[in-house]
Each structure stands twice: as C-alpha cells, then as structure tokens.
C-alpha positions as CSV (number, residue, x, y, z in Angstrom):
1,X,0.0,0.0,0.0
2,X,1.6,3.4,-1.2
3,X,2.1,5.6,1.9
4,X,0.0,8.9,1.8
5,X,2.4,11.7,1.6
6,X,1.7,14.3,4.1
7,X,1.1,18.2,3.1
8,X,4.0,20.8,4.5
9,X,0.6,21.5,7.5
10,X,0.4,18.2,8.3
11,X,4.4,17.6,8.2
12,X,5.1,20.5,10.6
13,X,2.2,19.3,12.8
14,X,3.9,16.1,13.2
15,X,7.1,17.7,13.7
16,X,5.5,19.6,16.6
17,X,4.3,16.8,17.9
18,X,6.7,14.9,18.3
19,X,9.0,17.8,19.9
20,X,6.4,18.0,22.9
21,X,6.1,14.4,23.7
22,X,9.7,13.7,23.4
23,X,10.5,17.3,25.8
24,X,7.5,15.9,28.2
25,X,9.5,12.5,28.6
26,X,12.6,14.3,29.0
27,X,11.3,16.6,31.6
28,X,9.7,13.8,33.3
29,X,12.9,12.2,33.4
30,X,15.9,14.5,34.1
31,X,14.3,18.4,34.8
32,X,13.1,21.4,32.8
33,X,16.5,23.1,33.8
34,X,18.7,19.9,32.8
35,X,17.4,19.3,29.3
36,X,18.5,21.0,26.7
37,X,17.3,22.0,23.0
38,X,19.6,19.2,21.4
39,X,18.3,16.9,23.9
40,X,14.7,17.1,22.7
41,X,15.4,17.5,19.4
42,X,17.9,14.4,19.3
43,X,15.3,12.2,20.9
44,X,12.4,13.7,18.6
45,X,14.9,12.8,15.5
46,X,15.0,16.3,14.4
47,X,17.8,18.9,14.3
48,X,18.6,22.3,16.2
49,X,16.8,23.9,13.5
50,X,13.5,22.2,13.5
51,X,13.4,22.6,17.0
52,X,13.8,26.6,16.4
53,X,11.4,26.1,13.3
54,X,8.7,25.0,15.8
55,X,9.6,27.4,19.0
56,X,10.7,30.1,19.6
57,X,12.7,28.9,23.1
58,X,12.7,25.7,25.7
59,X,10.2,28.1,27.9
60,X,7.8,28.6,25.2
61,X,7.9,24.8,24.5
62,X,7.3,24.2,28.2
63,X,4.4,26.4,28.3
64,X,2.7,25.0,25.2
65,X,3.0,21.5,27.0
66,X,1.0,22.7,30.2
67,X,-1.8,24.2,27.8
68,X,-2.1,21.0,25.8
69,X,-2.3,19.0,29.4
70,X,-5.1,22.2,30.2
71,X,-7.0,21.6,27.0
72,X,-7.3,17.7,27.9
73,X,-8.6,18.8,31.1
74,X,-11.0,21.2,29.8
75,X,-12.0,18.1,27.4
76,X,-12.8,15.9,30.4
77,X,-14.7,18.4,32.5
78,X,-16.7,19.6,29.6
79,X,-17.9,16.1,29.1
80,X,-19.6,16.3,32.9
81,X,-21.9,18.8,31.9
82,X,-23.6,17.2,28.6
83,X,-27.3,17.5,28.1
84,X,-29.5,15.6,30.4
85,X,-26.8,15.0,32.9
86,X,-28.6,14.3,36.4
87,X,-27.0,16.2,39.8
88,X,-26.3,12.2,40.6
89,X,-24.5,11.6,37.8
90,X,-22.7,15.0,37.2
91,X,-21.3,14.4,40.9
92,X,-20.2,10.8,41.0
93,X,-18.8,12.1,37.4
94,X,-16.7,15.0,39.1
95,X,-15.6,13.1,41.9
96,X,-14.1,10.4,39.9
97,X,-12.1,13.1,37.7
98,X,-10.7,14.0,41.0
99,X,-10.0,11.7,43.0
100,X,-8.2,9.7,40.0
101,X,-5.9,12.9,39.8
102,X,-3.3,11.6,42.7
103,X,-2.5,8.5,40.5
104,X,-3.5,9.5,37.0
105,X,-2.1,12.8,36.7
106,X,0.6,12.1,34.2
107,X,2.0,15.8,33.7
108,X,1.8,16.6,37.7
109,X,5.3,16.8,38.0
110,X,5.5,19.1,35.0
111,X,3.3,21.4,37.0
112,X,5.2,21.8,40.1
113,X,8.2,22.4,38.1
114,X,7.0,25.3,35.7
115,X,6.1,26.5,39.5
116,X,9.8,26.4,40.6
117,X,10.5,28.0,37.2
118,X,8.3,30.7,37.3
119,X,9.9,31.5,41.3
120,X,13.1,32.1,39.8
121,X,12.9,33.6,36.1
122,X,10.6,37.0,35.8
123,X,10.2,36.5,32.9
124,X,8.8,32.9,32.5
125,X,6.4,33.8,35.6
126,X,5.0,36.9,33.6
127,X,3.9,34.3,31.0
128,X,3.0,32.0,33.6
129,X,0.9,34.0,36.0
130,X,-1.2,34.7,33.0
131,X,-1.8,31.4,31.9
132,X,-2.5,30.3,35.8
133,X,-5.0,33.1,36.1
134,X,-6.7,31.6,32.9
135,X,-6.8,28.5,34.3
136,X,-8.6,29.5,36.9
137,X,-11.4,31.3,35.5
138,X,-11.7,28.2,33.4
139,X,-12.6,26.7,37.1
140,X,-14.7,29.5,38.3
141,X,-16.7,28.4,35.1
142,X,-17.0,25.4,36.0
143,X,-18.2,25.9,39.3
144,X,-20.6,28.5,38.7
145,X,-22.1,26.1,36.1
146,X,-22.4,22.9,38.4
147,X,-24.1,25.6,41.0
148,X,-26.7,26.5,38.2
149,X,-27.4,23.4,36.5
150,X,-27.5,20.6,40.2
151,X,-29.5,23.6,41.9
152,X,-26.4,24.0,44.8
153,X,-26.0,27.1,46.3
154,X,-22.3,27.9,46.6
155,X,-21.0,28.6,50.0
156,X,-18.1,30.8,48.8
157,X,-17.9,32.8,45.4
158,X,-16.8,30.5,42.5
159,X,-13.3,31.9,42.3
160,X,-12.6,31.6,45.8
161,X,-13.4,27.9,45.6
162,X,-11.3,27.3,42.6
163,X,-7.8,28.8,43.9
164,X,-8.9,26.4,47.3
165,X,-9.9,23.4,44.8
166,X,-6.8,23.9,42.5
167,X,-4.2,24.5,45.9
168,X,-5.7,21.5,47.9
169,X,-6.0,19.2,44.7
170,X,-1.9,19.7,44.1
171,X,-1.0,19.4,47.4
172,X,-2.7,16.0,48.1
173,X,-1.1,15.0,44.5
174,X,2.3,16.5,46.1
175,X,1.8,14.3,49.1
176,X,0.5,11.4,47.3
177,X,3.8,11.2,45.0
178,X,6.6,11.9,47.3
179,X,5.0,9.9,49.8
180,X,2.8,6.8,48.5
181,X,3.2,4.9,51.7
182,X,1.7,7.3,54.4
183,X,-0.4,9.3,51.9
184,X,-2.6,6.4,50.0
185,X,-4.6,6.9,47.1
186,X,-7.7,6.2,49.3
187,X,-6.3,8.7,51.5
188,X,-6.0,11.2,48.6
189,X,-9.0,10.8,47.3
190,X,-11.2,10.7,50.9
191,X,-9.6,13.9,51.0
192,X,-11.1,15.5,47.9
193,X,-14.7,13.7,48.2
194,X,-14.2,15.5,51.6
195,X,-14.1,18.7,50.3
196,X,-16.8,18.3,47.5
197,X,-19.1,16.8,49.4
198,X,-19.2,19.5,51.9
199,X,-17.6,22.5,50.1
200,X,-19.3,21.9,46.6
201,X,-21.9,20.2,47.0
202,X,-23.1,21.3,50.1
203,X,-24.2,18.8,51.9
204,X,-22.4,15.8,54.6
205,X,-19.8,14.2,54.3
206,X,-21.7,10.9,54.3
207,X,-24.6,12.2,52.7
C-alpha cells in the first residue's frame, strides 16, 4: 500500500508533535532546567533547526506542554456537563475526575516544576501568572455552572473555591507522590470527596 504523503501543515504538525512528547518525557525524566534543546530534538529525531522552526525557546515549549495538558482537562470536565446529565450523575462524574488525579495525573510533575520555574525567572512567571490566572477562570466556570445546573448554592464565590480546589487538589497530589506509603490513594481521594461533598456540593460528608 503506497504511503499517503503528508502536506507541508500536516508535516510541521507532526514535527510539533513529536517535539512536545519527546520534551514531556525528557522533563519527566531529568528536569526542565537539565534538558537542553539538542536533547529534545535528538530524541524527537530532528535537528537544532527544527526545533527553532517550531519554537521560539525551551520556555515557550514548556508552556505550550501545560496548555495541551489544560486543554485535555478542559475536554474531560466539559464532558460532565452534557445534556441531560442528572446532579447524581454529574457528581459521581466530578468526583471520579478528582480523585483519579493523585494516580493518573501524568503531567503533575510538570506542574510543580513550571512553578519552581516561574519562582526564579521573571520572565517565564509573567507568562505564567497569566496562563495560571486563565486557568482559573476556566474553574470558576466550571463551578458557577455545576451551581446552576444541580440547583447547589455555593458557600463561597466561584473563584474563591477554585484557587482552594486547585491549591488543595496539588498538594494531596504532592503528598500522594513523594510519599505513597503514608499518603494512599484512598487517602487522597477521601480527601477531595471531603471537600466536594461539603464544600461543593453542600451537603455531609456521608450524605
């Protein structure tokens, strides 16, 4: 079968591509700050120059990398608030999303470095801040449109309980990864149905 030759889009698309997932497995592996251009181009099979066709820096790579793990997020919390969605359903649906986050949070470690990164370079935190504070009107959205469509008054305004919901959802992930043992997933995720149950969803803990 003759292999479909791809158009100069689709070929710099791929090219992209595969730049971000081989800089997300570096990262991963040995640090934002230890890997270098020619280490994620080497293991993306591309040159210098592809890399430089594609971004403009490592910290604009890094950054496009937490909006693509955003943008899956997005995806997956949209999807809790189709059409005909019962407060039941919508509930179990958002307590599932988070409480798998401990254990299924693949990028989490990517977070909490672009955090250390942003501490110590103005300039990547300028950029940061801003995507952060778009992140969390995404949440406030979110919130606000649980609160409207289950009929659940919120306790505190929406963007309150997103910076609380987005601090205490990383540091049980923090907790949960550096130390598995005394900080379980059942632990982690009691935790968070904690806070939904009452916080959220306004009602007991065992209700």
């Amino acid at each position: 079968m003759k292999r479909q030759r791809l158009t100069r889009e689709q070929s710099k698309d791929q090219t992209r591509l595969r730049l971000l997932d081989a800089a997300q497995a570096i990262f991963m592996k040995k640090g934002f700050v230890a890997t270098s251009v020619e280490d994620i181009a080497e293991a993306a099979g591309y040159t210098r120059g592809a890399f430089y066709s594609n971004f403009s820096s490592k910290p604009e790579l890094f950054l496009e990398l937490l909006r693509r793990d955003h943008e899956e997020m997005h995806a997956a919390l949209e999807s809790i608030f189709e059409d005909g969605a019962t407060r039941e359903t919508m509930e179990a649906q958002v307590l599932a999303y988070y409480s798998n986050l401990p254990h299924d949070d693949k990028c989490f470690l990517l977070w909490m470095e672009a955090k250390l990164v942003a501490a110590r370079d103005s300039r990547f935190r300028a950029k940061f801040n801003a995507f952060m504070h778009e992140k969390r009107e995404h949440m406030s959205e979110y919130i606000r449109a649980f609160s409207a469509r289950a009929g659940t008054p919120l306790l505190l305004p929406a963007e309150t309980l997103a910076i609380g919901l987005m601090g205490l959802c990383e540091g049980v992930q923090f907790l949960s990864t550096i130390d598995p043992q005394n900080v379980s997933a059942d632990a982690a995720e009691a935790v968070l149905a904690g806070f939904f149950a009452r916080v959220v969803f306004g009602r007991d803990v065992g209700g």
